[in-house]
MIMARRO-494534 format. One line per field, with one value per residue: residue in three letters; x, y, z of N, C-alpha, C in turn; residue number from 1. Coordinates in Angstrom, 3 decimals, always signed. Layout:
<pts>
res = [Ala:...]
nX = [X:...]
nY = [Y:...]
nZ = [Z:...]
caX = [X:...]
caY = [Y:...]
caZ = [Z:...]
cX = [X:...]
cY = [Y:...]
cZ = [Z:...]
n = [NUM:...]
</pts>
This chain:
<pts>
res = [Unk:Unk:Unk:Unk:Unk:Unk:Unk:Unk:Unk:Unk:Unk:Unk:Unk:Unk:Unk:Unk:Unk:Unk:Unk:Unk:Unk:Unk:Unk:Unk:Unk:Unk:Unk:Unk:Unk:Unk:Unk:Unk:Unk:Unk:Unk:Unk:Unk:Unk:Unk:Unk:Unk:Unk:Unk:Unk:Unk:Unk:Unk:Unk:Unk:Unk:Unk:Unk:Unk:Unk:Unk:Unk:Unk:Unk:Unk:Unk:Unk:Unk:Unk:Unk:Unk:Unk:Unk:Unk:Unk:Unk:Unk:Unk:Unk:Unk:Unk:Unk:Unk:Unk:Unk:Unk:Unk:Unk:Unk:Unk:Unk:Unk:Unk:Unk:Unk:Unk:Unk:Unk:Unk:Unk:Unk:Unk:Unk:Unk:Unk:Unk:Unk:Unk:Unk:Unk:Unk:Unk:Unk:Unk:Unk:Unk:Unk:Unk:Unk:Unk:Unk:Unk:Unk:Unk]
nX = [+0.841:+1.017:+1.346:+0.296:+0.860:+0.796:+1.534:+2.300:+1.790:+3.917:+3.184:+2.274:+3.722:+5.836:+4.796:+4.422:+5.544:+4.250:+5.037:+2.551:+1.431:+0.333:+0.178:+0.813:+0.693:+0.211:+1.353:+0.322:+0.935:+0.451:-2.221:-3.884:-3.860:-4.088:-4.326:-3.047:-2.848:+0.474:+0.763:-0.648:+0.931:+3.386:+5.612:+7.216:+7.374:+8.597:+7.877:+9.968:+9.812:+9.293:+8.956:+9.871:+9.969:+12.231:+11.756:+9.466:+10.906:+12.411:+10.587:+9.495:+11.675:+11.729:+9.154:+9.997:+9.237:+9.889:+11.247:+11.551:+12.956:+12.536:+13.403:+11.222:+10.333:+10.700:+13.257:+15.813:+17.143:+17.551:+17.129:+15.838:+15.864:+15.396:+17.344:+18.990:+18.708:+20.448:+22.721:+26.269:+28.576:+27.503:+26.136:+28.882:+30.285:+28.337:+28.950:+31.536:+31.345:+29.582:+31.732:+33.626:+33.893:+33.396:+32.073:+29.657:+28.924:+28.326:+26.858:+24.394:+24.248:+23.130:+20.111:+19.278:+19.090:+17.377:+15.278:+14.230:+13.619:+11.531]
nY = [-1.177:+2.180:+5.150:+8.670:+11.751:+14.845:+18.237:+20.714:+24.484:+27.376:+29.950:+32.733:+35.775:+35.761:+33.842:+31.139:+28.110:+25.222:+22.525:+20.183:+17.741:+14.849:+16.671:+19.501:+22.664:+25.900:+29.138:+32.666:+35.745:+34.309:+33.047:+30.506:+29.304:+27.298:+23.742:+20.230:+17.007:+15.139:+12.803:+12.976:+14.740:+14.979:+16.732:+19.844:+23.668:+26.339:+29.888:+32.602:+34.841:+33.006:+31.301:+27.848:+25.735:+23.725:+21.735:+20.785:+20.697:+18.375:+15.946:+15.928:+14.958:+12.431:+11.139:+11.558:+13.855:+15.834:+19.164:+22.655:+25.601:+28.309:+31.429:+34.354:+34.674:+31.781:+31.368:+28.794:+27.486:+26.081:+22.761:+20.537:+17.319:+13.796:+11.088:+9.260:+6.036:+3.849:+1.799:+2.808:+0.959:-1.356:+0.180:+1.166:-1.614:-1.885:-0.024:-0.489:-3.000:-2.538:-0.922:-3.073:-5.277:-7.962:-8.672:-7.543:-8.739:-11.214:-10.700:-9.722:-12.247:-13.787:-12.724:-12.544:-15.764:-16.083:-14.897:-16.331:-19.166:-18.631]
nZ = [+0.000:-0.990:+0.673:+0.147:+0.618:+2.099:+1.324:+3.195:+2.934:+4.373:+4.252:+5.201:+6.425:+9.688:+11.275:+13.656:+14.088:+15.319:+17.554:+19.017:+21.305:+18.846:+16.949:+14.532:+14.716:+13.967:+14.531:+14.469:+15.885:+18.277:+17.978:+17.188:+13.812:+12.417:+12.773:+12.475:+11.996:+12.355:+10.722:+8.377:+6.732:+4.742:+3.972:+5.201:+4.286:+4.509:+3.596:+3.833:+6.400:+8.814:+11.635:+13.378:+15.913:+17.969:+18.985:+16.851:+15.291:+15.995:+16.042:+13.650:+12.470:+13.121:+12.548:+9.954:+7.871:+6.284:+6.817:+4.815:+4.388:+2.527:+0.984:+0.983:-2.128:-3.065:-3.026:-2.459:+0.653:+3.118:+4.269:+6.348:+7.670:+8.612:+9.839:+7.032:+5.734:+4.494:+2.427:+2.624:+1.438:+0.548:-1.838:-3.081:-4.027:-5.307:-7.716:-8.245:-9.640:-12.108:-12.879:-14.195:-16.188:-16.839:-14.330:-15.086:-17.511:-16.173:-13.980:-16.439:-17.896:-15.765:-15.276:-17.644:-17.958:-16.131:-16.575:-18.725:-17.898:-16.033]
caX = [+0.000:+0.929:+0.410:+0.269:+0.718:+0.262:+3.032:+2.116:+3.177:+2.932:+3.828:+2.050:+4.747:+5.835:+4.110:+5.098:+5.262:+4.927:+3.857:+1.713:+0.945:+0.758:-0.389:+1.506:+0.280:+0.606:+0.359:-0.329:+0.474:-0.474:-3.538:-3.730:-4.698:-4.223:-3.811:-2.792:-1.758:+1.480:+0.684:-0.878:+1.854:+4.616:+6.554:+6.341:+7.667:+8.446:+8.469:+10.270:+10.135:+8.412:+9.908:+9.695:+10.366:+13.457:+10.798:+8.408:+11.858:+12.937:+9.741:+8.974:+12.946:+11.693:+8.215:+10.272:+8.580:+11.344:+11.425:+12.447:+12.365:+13.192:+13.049:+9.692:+10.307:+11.055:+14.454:+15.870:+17.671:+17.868:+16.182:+16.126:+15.932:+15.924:+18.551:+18.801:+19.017:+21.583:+24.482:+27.076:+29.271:+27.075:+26.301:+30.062:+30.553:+27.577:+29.482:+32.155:+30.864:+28.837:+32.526:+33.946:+33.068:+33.486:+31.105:+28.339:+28.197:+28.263:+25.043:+23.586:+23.521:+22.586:+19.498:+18.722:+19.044:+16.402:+14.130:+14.433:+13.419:+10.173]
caY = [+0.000:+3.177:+6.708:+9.815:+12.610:+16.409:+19.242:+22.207:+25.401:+28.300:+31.563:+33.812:+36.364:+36.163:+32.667:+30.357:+26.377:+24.390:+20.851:+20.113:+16.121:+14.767:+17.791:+21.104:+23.826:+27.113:+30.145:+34.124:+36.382:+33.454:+32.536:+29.334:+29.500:+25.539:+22.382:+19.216:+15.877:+14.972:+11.571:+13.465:+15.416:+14.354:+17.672:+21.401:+24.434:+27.696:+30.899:+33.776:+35.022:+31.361:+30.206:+26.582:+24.894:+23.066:+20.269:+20.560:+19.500:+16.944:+15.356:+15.886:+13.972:+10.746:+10.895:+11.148:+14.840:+17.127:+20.790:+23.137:+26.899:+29.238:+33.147:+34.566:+34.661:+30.687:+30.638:+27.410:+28.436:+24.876:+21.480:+19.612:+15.951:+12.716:+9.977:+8.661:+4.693:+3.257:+1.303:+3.463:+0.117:-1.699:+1.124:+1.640:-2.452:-2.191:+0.764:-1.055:-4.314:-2.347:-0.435:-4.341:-5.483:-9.170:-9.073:-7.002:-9.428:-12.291:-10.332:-10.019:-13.581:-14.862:-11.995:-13.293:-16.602:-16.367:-14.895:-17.681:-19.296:-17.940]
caZ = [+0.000:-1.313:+1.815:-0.521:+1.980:+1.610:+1.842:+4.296:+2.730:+5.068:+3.516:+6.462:+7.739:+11.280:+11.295:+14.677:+13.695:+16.572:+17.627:+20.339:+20.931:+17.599:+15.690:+13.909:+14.746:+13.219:+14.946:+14.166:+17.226:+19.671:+17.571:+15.974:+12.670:+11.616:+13.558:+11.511:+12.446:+11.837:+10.314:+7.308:+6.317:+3.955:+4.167:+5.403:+3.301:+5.281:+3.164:+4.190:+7.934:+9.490:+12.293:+13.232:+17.379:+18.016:+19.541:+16.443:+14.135:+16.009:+16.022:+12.376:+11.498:+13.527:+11.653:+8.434:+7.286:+5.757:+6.982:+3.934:+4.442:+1.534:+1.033:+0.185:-3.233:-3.039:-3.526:-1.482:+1.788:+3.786:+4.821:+7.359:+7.300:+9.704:+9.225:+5.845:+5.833:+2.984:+2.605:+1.543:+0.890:-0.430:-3.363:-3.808:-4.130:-6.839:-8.571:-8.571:-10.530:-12.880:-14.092:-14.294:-17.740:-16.121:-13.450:-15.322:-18.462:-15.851:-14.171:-17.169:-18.031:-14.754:-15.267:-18.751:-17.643:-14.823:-17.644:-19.690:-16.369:-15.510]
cX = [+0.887:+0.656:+1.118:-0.228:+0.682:+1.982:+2.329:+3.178:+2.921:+3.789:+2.790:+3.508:+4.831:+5.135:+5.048:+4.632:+5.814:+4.188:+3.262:+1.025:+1.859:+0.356:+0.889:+0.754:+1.018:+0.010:+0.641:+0.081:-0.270:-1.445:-3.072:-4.514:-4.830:-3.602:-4.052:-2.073:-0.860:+1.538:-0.532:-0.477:+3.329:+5.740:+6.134:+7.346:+7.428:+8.947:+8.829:+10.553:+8.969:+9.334:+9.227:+10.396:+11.585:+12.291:+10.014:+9.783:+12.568:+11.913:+9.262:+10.497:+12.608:+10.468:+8.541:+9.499:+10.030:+10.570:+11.871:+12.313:+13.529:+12.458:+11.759:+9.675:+10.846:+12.405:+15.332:+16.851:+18.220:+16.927:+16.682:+15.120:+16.159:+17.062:+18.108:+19.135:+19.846:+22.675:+25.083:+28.165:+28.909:+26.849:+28.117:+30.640:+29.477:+28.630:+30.733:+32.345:+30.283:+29.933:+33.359:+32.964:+32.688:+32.249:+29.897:+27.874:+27.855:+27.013:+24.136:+23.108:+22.722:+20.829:+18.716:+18.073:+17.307:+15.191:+13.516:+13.436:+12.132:+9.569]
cY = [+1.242:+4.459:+7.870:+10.697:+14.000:+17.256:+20.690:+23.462:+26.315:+29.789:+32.950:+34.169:+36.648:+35.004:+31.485:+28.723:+25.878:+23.206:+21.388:+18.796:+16.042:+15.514:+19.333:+22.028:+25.039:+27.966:+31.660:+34.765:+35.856:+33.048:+31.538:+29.556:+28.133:+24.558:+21.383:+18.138:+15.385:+13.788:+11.286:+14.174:+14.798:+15.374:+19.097:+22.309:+25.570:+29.070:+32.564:+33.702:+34.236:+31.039:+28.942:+26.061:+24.172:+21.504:+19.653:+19.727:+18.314:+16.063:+14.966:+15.106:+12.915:+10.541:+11.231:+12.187:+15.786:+18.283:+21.421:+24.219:+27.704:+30.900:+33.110:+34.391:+32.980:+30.347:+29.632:+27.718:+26.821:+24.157:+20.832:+18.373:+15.155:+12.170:+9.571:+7.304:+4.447:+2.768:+1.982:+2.071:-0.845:-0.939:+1.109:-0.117:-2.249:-1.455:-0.066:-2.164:-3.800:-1.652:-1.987:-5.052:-6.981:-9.815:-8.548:-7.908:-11.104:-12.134:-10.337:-11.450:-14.374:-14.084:-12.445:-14.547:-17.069:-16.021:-15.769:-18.741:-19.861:-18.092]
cZ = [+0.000:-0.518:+0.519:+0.174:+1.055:+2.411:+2.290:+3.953:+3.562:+4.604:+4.369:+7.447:+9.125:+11.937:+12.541:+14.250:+14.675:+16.854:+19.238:+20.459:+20.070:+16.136:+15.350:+13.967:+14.601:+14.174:+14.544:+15.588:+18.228:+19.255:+16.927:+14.778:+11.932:+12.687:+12.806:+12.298:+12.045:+10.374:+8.631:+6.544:+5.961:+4.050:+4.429:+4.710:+3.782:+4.346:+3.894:+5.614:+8.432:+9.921:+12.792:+15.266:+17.177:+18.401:+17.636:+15.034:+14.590:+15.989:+14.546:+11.813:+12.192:+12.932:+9.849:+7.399:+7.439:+5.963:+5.784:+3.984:+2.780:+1.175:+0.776:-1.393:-3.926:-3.587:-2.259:-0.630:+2.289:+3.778:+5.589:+7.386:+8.551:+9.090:+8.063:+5.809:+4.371:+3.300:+1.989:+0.737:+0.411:-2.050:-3.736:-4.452:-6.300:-7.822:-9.379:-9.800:-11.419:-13.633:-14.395:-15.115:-17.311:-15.554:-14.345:-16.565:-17.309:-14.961:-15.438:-17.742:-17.131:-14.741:-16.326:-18.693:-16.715:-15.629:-18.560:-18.862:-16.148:-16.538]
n = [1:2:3:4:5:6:7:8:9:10:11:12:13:14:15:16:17:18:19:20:21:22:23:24:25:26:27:28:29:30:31:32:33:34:35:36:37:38:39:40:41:42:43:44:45:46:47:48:49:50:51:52:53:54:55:56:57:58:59:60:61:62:63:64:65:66:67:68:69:70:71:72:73:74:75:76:77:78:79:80:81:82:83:84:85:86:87:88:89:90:91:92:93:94:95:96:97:98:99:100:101:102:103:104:105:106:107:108:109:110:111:112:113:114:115:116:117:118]
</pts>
């Protein structure tokens, strides 16, 4: 199954982004103007002068929702991100075998092969 989440842009100046529970809330001069649960949000998108909690980003890099703020005029400033999972030595092993004329025709047959196969 497939989650197709939503990206929270908030382009209100002077705009406070803060969690509370498991919701984001936005606020205005102490007013809330949006409360959202985290667990519907794929990413948030701060333009201009939007600040953001030290709580509400560490919470949003262990639920795996990228922070990205950029000027008002959207030009790209930073993001912030959880851990990224990957083997770096596994990818550099692949790289490896795929410039090794050797190994990559001896994948391709065993690849062919299994087609043949099936």
């Amino acid at each position: 199954m497939r989650k197709h989440l939503n990206t929270l842009y908030v382009t209100v100046q002077g705009a406070y982004v803060a969690k509370e529970g498991e919701t984001v809330v936005i606020k205005v001069e102490k007013k809330v103007l949006l409360r959202l649960p985290i667990h519907t949000i794929g990413g948030i998108v701060c333009f201009g002068q939007v600040s953001c909690s030290p709580y509400l980003l560490g919470f949003c890099a262990e639920r795996d929702v990228a922070v990205s703020f950029l000027t008002e005029r959207g030009r790209f400033l930073a993001k912030v991100q959880g851990p990224v999972s990957g083997n770096v030595l596994l990818r550099r092993e692949q790289y490896r075998k795929a410039d090794d004329a050797g190994a990559s025709s001896a994948m391709a047959k065993s690849v062919g092969w299994g087609k043949v196969a099936n």
